[in-house]
C-alpha positions in Angstrom: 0.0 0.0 0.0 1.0 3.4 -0.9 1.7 6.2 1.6 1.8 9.7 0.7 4.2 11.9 1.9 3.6 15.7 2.7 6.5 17.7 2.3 5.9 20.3 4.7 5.4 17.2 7.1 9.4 17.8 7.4 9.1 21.9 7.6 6.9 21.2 10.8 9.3 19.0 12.3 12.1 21.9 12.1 13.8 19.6 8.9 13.5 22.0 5.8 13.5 20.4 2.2 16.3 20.7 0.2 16.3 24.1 -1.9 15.9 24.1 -5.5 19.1 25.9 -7.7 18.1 28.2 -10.1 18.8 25.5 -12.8 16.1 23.1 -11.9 13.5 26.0 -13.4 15.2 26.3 -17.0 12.9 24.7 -19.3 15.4 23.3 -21.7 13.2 23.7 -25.0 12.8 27.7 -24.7 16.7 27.5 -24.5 17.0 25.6 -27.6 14.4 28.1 -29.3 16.4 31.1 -28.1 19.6 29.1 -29.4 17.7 29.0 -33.2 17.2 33.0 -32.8 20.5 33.7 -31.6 22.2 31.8 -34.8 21.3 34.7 -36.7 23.3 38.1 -36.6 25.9 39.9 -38.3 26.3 38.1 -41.7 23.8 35.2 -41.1 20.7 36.3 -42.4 19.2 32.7 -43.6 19.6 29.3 -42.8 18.9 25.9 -44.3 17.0 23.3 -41.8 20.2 21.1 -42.2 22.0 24.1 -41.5 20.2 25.1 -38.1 20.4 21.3 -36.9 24.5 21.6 -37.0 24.7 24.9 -35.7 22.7 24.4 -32.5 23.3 20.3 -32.3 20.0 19.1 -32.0 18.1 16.7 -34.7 16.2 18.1 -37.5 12.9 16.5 -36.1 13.2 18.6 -33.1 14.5 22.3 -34.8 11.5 21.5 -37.6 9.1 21.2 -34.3 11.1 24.6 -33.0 10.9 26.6 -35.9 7.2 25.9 -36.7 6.4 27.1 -33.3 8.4 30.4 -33.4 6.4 30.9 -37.0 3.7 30.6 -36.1 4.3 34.0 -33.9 5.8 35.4 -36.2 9.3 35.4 -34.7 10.7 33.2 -37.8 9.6 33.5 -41.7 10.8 31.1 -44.1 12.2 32.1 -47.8 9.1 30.8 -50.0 11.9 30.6 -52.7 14.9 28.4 -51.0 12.9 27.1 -48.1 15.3 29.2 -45.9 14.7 30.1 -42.8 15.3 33.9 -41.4 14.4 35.9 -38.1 10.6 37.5 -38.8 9.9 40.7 -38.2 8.6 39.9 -34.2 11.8 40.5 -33.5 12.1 43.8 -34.7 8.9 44.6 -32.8 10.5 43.7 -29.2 14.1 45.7 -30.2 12.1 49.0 -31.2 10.4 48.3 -27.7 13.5 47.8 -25.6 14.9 50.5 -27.5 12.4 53.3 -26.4 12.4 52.0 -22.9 16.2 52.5 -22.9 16.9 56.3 -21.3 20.0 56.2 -23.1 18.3 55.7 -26.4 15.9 58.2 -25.7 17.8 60.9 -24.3 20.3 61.3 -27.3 18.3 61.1 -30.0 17.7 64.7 -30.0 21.4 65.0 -29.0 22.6 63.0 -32.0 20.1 65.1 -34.6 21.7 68.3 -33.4 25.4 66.8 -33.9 24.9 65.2 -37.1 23.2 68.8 -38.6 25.9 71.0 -37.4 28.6 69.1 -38.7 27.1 67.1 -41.7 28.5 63.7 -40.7 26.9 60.8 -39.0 26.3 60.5 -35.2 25.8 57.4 -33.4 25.7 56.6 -29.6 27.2 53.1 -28.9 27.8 51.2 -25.9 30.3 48.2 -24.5 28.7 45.0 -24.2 30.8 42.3 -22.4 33.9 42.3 -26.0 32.6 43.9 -28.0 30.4 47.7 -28.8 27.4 47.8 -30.3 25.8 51.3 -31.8 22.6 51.5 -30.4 21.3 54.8 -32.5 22.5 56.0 -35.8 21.4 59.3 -37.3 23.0 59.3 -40.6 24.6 62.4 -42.7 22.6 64.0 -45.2 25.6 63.9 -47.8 25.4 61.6 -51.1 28.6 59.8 -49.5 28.1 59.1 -46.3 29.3 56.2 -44.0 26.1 53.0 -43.2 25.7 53.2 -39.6 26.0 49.6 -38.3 22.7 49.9 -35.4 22.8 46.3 -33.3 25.9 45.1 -35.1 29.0 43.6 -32.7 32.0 45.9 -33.4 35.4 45.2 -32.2 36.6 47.4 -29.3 40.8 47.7 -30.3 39.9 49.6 -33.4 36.6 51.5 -33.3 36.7 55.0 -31.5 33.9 54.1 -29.0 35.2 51.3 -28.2 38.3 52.3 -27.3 37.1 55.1 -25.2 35.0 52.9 -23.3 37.8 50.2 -22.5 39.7 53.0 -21.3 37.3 53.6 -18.4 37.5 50.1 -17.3 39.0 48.8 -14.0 42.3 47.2 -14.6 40.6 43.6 -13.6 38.4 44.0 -16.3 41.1 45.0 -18.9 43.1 42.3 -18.1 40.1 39.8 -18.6 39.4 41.3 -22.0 42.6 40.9 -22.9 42.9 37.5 -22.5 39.7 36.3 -24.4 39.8 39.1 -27.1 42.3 38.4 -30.2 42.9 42.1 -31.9 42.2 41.2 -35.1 43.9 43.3 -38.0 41.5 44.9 -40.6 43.2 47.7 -42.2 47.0 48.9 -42.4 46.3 50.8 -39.6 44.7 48.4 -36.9 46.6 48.3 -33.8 47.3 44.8 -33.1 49.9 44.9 -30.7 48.2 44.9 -26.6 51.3 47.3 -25.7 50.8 49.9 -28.0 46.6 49.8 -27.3 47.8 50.3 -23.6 49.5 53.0 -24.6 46.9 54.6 -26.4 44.4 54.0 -23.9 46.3 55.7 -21.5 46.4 59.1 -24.3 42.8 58.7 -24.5 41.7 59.2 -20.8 43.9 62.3 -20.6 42.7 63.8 -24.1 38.9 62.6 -23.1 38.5 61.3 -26.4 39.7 58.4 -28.9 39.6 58.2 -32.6 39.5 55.6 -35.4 42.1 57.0 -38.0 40.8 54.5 -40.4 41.2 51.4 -38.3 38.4 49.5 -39.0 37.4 50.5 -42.6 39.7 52.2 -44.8 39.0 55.2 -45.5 36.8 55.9 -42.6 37.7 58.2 -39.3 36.2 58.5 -36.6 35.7 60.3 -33.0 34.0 58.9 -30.1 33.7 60.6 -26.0 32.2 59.0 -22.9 28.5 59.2 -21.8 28.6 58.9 -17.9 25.4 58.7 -16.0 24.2 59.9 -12.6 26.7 57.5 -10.5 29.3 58.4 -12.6 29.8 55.4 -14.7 30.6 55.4 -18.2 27.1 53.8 -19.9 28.2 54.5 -23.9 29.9 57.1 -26.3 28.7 59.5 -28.6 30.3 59.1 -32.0 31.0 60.9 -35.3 31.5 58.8 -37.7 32.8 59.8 -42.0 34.8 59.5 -45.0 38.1 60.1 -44.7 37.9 62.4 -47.6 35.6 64.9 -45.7 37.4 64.0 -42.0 41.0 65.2 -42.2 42.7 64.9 -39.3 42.9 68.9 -38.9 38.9 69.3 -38.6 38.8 66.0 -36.4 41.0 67.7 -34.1 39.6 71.6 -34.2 35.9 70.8 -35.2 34.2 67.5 -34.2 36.7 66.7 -31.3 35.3 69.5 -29.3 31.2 69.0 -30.5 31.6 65.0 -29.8 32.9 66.1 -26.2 29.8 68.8 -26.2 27.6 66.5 -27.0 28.6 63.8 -24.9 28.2 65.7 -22.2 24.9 67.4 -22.7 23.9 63.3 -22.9 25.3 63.1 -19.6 24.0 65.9 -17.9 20.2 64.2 -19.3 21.2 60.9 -17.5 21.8 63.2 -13.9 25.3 63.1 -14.1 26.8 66.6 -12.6 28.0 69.2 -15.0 30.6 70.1 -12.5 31.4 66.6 -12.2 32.6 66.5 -16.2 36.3 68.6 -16.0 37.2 69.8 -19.7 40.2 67.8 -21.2 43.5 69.6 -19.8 42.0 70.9 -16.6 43.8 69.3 -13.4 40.7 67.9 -11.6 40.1 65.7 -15.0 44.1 64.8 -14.2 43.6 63.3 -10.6 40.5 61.7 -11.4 42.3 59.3 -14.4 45.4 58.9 -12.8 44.3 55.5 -11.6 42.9 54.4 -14.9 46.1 55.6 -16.5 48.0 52.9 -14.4 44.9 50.1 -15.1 45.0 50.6 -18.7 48.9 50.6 -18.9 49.4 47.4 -16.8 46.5 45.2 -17.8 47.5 45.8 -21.9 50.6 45.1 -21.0 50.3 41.3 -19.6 48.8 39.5 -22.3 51.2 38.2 -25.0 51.2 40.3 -28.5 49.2 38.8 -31.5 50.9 40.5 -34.2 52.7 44.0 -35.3 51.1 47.6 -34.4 50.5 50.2 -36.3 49.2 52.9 -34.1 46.5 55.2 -34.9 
């Protein structure tokens, strides 16, 4: 005969049951959906059920089971000419939604509109995400040639202006961690791809309060980014203006968008509560105190990992 045991039988008797971890409550085929969404970014736009199977290691059964579900909301649509598969506009629904409820998002858009008018080029604000910096808004130049903003695409942080001046506002545990994981890939004659000389150059950037891409990225592109702090202080993204090298010479970075990427940085800031008086101009000795110890993180944690290649330093 069968007796049935109460749990809280145990609780009464001062014995508690054992507590669940977080891990017993994943339910492990929302994971493999997410997995099928997250296959797609950067240059993946469609993939083959075949495909989709190897990629996320489950049998084509099970993704066919998957990907019927997540089409029938509307968060996958299949190519009606290859049988492909791509992410369905669902998605873009629940990104334009995150997006608004983001402050930063929504505080410098009308930033970014101002910057991009007065000086004809693009302006983006992007933040650091774990490696890598993603723009999070774009407004693009009204010139014929004009630079494609990359909104929600993963940009490496060695050789992009924002992310540079973002890494150079990180603790000297986190650098070194970076380092270690993060290979700086060479994509132009002037990538920096030696962890010494980005050290150094991190070092230049917190006492100029600003870092540029001198076409390390893209040839022919340039680039200046400056930090976005908010309320507490912390550095939360970087306002960026982005152009053809043909129309950015290095004198008008310097004397013209230098100074309104710093403005406009700042007037970002100020909307996210962060102190005016808090934000020293470039040069001025309070600014110098405050980044000494970020001088020394960014100069010893670049310094430990090994090189993986030559530099060539903006």
């Amino acid at each position: 005969m069968m007796t049935y045991h109460n749990p809280y039988d145990s609780v009464e008797s001062g014995v508690h049951p054992a507590k669940k971890e977080k891990t017993d409550y994943i339910i492990h085929k929302v994971i493999q959906a997410l997995n099928i969404l997250e296959q797609f970014h950067d240059e993946v736009d469609e993939l083959s059920l075949a495909e989709m199977s190897r990629r996320i290691a489950l049998n084509e059964n099970s993704v066919h089971l998957l990907l019927a579900t997540l089409k029938s909301r509307n968060y996958i649509e299949q190519n009606g000419a290859t049988n492909n598969y791509r992410l369905g506009f669902k998605n873009l629904e629940l990104a334009q939604t995150v997006l608004r409820q983001t402050d930063l998002y929504r505080v410098s858009q009308p930033v970014l509109s101002s910057v991009a008018l007065e000086c004809g080029e693009t302006a983006a604000v992007a933040v650091l995400r774990k490696t890598h910096v993603i723009e999070l808004n774009a407004v693009p130049s009204e010139h014929p040639v004009q630079v494609r903003s990359r909104v929600g695409v993963h940009l490496p942080v060695h050789c992009t202006a924002a992310g540079k001046a973002l890494i150079a506002c990180e603790t000297e545990e986190a650098l070194g961690a970076m380092f270690k994981v993060v290979a700086l890939e060479s994509y132009t004659r002037n990538t920096i791809t030696c962890t010494k000389a980005l050290g150094l150059q991190l070092q230049q950037i917190v006492e100029k309060g600003y870092a540029v891409d001198d076409e390390e990225l893209d040839d022919d592109v340039r680039s200046v980014a400056a930090v976005i702090h908010d309320y507490s202080g912390r550095a939360v993204g970087a306002l960026v203006i982005i152009g053809p090298s043909c129309r950015i010479g290095l004198g008008r970075l310097v004397q013209e968008l230098v100074p309104l990427a710093q403005r406009g940085a700042r007037e970002i800031s100020v909307k996210l509560g962060y102190h005016d008086s808090e934000l020293p101009a470039p040069g001025d000795p309070a600014r110098e105190v405050g980044s000494a110890a970020r001088r020394s993180s960014a100069r010893s944690a670049a310094g430990k990992p090994k090189s993986t290649g030559t530099s060539r330093a903006a």
